[in-house]
N, C-alpha and C positions, 0 to 999 in steps of 0.2 A: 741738680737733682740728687736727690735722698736714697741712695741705693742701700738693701742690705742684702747679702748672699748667707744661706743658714746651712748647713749640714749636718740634722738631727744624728742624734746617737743612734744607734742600734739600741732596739728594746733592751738587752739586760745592760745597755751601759749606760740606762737612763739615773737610776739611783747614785747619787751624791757621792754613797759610802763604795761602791765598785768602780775601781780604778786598777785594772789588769795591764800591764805593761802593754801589751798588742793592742791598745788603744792610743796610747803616745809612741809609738814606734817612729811615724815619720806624719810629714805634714799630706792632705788628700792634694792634689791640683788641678781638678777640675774647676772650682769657684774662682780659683786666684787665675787662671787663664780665662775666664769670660769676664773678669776685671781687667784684664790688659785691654778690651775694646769701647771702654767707659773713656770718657773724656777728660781733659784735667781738672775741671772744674766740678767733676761731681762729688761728691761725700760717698764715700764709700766703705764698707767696714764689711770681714768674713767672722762670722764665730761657728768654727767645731765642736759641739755640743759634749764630742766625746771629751774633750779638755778642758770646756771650759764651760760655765753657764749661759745660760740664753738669756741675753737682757731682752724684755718683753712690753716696757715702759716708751718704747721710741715710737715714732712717727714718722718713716721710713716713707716714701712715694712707690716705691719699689723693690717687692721682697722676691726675690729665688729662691729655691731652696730643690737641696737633689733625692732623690728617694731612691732608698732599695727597699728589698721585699719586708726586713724586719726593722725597716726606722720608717716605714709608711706610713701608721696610724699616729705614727708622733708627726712626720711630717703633714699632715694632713689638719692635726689640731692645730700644726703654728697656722700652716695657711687660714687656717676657716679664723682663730685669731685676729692676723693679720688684715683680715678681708674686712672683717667689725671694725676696724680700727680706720678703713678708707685708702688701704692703702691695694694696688694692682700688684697681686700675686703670679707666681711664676712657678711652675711644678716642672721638671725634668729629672731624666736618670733613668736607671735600670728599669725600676716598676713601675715607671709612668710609661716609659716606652711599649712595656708588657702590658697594661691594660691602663690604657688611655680613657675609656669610657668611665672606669672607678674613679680617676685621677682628677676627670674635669669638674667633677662635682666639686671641686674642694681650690678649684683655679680659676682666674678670670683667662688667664694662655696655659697650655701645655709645649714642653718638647718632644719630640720621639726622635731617639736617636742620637749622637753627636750634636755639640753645639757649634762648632766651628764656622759652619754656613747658617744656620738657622738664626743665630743670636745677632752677629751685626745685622738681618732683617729687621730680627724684632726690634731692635736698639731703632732703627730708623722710624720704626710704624709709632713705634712710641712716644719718641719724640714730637712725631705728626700727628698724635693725638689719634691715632685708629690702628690700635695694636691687633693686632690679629688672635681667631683662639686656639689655632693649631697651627706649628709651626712642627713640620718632618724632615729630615735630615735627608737629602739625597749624592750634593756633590762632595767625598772624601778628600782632603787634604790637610794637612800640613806646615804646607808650604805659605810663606810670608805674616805665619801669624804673628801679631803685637808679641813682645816680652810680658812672661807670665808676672804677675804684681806681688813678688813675692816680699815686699814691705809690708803687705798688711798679714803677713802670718806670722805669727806670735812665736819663733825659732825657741824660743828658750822653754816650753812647754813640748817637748820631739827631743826623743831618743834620737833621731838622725833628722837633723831638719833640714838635709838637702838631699830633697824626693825631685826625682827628674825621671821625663817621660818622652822616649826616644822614640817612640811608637805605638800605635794603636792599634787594638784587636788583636785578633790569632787568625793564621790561615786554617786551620784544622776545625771538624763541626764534631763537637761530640753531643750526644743527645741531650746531657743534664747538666751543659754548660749556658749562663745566660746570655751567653755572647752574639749568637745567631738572633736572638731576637731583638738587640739592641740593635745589630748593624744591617738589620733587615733593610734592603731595597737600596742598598748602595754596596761599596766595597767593605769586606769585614777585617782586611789588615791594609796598613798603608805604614810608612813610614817621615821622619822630615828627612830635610837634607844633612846628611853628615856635618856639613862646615856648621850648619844651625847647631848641631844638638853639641858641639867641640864648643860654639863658643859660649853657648849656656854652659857648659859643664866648669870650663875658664873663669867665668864670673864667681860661682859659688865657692864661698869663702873655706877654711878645712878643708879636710883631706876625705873623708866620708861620702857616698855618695849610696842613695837608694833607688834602684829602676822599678818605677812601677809600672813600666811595661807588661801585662800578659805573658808573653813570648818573646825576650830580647833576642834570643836567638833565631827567630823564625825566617829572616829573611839572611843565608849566609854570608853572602856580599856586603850585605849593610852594616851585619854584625862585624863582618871582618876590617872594614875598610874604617869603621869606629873605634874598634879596638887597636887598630894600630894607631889613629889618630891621638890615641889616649895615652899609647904605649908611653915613658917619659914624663908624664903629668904627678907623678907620685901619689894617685889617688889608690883608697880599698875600696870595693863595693860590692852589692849585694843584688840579686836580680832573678827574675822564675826564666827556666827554662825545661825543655822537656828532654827524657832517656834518647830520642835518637838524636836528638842535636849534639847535648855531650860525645857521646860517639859518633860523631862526624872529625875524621881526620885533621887533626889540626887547627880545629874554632876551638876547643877547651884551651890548649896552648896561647893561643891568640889571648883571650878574654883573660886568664892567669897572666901574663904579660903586662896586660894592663891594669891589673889591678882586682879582678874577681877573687871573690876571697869566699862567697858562703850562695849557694843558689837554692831556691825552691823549685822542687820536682816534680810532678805529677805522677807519681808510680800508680796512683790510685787502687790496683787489686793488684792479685797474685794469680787471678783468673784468666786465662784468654779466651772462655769461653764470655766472661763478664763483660772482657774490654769490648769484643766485638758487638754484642748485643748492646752498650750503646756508642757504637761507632766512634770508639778513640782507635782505632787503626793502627797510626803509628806507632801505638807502643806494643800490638799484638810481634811476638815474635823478635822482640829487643831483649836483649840481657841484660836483666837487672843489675844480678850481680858483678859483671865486668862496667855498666856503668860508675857502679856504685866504689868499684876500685882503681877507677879513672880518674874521678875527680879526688880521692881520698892520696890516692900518688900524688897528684897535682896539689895535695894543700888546700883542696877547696871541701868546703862544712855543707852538710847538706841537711836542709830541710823538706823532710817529703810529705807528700799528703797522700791519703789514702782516704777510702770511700770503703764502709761496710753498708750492706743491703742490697745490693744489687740482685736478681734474679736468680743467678747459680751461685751464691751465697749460702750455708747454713753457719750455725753460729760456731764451728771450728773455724772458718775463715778469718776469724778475728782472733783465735789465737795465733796461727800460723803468721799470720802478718806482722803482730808483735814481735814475736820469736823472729821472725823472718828481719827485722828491722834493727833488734837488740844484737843480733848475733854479725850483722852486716857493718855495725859500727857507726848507724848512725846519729846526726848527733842528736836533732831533734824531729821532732814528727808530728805533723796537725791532722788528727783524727775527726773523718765526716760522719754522719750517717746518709745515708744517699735522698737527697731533698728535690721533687721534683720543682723546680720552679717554674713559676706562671710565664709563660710566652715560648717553652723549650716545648721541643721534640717529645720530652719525658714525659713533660706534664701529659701534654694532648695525648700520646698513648695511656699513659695511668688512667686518665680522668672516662676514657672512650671503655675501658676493661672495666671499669666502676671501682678503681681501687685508693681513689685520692678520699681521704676517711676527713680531712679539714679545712678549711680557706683559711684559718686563722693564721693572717702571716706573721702574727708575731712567733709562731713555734715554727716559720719556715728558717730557722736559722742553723743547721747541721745538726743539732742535739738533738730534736726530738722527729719522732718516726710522726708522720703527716700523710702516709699511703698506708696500702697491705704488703708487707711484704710477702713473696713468694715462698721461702722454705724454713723461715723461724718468726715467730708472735714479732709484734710492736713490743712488748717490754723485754722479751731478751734480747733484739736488739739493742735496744738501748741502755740498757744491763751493761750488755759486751762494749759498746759505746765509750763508756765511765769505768769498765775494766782493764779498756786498754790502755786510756790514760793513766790509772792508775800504776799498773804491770810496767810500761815505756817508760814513766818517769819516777818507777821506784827507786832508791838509793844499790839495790843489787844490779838492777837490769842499766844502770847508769856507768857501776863499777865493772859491767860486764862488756859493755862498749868502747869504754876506757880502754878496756885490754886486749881488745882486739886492734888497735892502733900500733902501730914501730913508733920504740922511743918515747923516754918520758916526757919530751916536750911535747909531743901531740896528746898523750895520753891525759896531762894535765890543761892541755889545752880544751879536750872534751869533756872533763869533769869542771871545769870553769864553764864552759861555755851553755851546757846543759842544765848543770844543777843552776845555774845564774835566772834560767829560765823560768822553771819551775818551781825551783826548792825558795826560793827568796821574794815571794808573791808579797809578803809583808814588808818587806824590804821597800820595794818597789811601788807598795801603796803609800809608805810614806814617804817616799822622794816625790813621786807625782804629786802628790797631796802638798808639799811644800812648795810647787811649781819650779824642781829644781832639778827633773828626770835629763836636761840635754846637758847636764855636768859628768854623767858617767859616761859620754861617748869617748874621752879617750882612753876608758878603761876598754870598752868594746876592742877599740880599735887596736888596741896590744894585744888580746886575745883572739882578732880575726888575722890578725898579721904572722900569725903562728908564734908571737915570742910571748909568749902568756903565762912561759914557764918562769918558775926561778925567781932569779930577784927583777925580770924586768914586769914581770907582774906587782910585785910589790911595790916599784915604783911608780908605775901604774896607778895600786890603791891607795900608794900616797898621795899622786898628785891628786887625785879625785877627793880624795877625804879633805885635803885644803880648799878645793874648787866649794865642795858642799858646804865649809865650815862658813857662818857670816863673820864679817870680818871684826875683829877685836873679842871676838869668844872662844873661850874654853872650850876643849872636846866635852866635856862633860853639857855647857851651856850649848855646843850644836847640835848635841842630841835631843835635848828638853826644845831644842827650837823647832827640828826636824819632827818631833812627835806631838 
């Protein structure tokens, strides 16, 4: 059997010429774990659309492909392609889950929800020739899955090509999270077994490692008894977790012990009139700011997200935030606008108030305002949107973060690790473009390990600048190679 698994780009990362590092960051693993339950004999191939092109010439028996809200209409074209061509199309993910009835037009099967029990179904019906055309995710686990096939993912195209996934979903329901509607009608966090995810992490080659967990921290015990497991392993890595867990006594410790070096946060506003309204809870009444000097004591970099638009929002809120961010020290920050998505809490209130103004999911992607907001227009949101970016990753507001760090090795460690981010987008299009972007992880890696400073940074860019050079050319001919 002729399988192919697709995972279209996101709308703006359809175009050839856009190649934004946060597209090669690390590899997805969803498709390469519903390849671990294919047999030996079948043909089997993933392409990431955001990496790499979609060959569209094959003759596949069987295509999959995962949808979210803003690579839908592109997933949707391969299927309806695919289906002309004869071959049994397979739709799952976030926005198949959310509206199943849009999905099926464009599927001979759907998924809704997790694959884990639904996929070796379908694998069986298929094979027996009477595949079914909904397949709903009910029993959660884990537990005795096949090893993920990560042979057929193309490592050398991943800034960190070893993505590992210690757990599923979040215990926490916030309104204008998609999470509750993917995991509708079963458990919406679960975990594997510790010894499972130690001896996954064993196998992966380097020292690098990316959780793409939701919530690593959400279940204490599992976190903890992980982290010690780790403790010794000589790994750095990177992982989301939330304000109250960092301040939970002694998990930040743990997790620095073994290895966490940079975590993404959910601060999302400055509001608690905001959080509450749409039911993020646990961060109502948490301190920012002592989190935010917990993990920077500890050595750990943090990446936070924030959400403008919410309700008790007007458009000072998007100064304050900045400032509030600049002045806190940290290092980088992913700016939303508040997007309701199809199957949330948000939506169903928005759309019940009459205030959802689009369906167009290709603009459901954080940039653009797709409701009314409550206390400032659609365009000064998103005004203030592209001005915070702007303000967060000016060369002042950069040099201002710097300096509120002790010591010039962290200080240098935050103007590498930030301007790397932003300031060098061109940099960063032509290494991707060369398919050469997982040669600078051991520059990361001396910069997340806090020794970024000095000369072991230079070291660092040496060895990388050898890694990139091909071999038997001039600096001069690896740059002509590279552009």
């Amino acid at each position: 059997m002729k399988v192919k698994l697709i995972l279209p780009a996101l709308t703006e990362a359809v175009s050839p010429y856009y190649r934004p590092i946060k597209y090669s960051l690390f590899p997805p693993l969803g498709l390469a774990t519903l390849a671990g339950y294919l047999r030996d004999g079948d043909e089997v191939v993933i392409q990431d659309e955001h990496v790499e092109p979609i060959t569209l010439d094959d003759e596949p028996d069987l295509v999959v492909i995962q949808a979210y809200v803003t690579s839908a209409y592109r997933a949707y074209g391969l299927a309806d392609h695919y289906r002309a061509r004869g071959a049994h199309v397979a739709l799952g993910g976030l926005h198949v889950t959310a509206l199943p009835g849009e999905a099926a037009r464009h599927a001979d099967t759907i998924f809704l929800g997790p694959g884990e029990d639904t996929w070796p179904r379908f694998l069986e019906d298929f094979r027996a020739r009477r595949p079914g055309k909904v397949y709903r995710s009910t029993d959660r686990t884990l537990v005795g899955m096949p090893a993920i096939r990560r042979d057929l993912i193309k490592r050398h195209l991943y800034l960190v090509p070893n993505s590992i996934v210690a757990s599923r979903g979040c215990p926490h329901h916030c309104d204008f999270c998609y999470k509750d509607a993917f995991f509708e009608g079963g458990r919406s966090f679960y975990t594997q077994p510790v010894d499972d995810v130690l001896e996954e992490i064993d196998r992966l080659p380097g020292r690098h490692l990316f959780f793409l967990d939701d919530h690593l921290l959400a279940n204490a015990r599992f976190a903890e008894a992980l982290f010690s497991g780790m403790r010794g392993m000589g790994r750095l890595w990177q992982a989301a977790a939330t304000v109250q867990s960092v301040l939970r006594p002694g998990l930040l410790e743990r997790a620095v012990e073994s290895g966490a070096r940079s975590l993404f946060i959910g601060f999302e506003t400055l509001s608690s009139e905001s959080l509450r309204s749409q039911h993020k809870i646990h961060n109502v009444g948490t301190d920012y700011d002592a989190a935010v000097r917990r993990l920077h004591d500890h050595g750990v970099m943090i990446n936070a997200s924030f959400v403008f638009g919410m309700d008790h929002d007007d458009e000072s809120m998007i100064e304050r935030t900045v400032e509030w961010a600049v002045q806190s020290g940290i290092e980088t920050a992913t700016f939303h606008i508040l997007t309701p998505y199809p199957g949330t809490a948000l939506f169903a209130r928005l759309r019940a108030e009459g205030r959802i103004l689009t369906t167009d999911w290709n603009r459901y992607d954080t940039r653009h305002v797709v409701y009314e907001p409550a206390r400032m227009g659609a365009e000064a949101l998103e005004r203030g949107y592209w001005r915070a970016y702007e303000s967060f990753y000016s060369w002042g507001s950069i040099l201002r973060g710097a300096l509120v760090k002790q010591g010039w090795t962290r200080r240098l460690r935050h103007l590498a690790y930030t301007g790397a981010w932003k300031k060098l987008e061109t940099f960063w299009d032509v290494v991707i473009k060369a398919g050469r972007v997982s040669n600078m992880l051991p520059l990361l890696e001396v910069v997340l390990d806090g020794a970024g400073a000095g000369i072991e940074a230079l070291h660092g860019a040496r060895r990388v600048g050898k890694a990139l050079m091909p071999p038997g050319r001039s600096a001069r001919q690896a740059l002509q190679y590279l552009s």
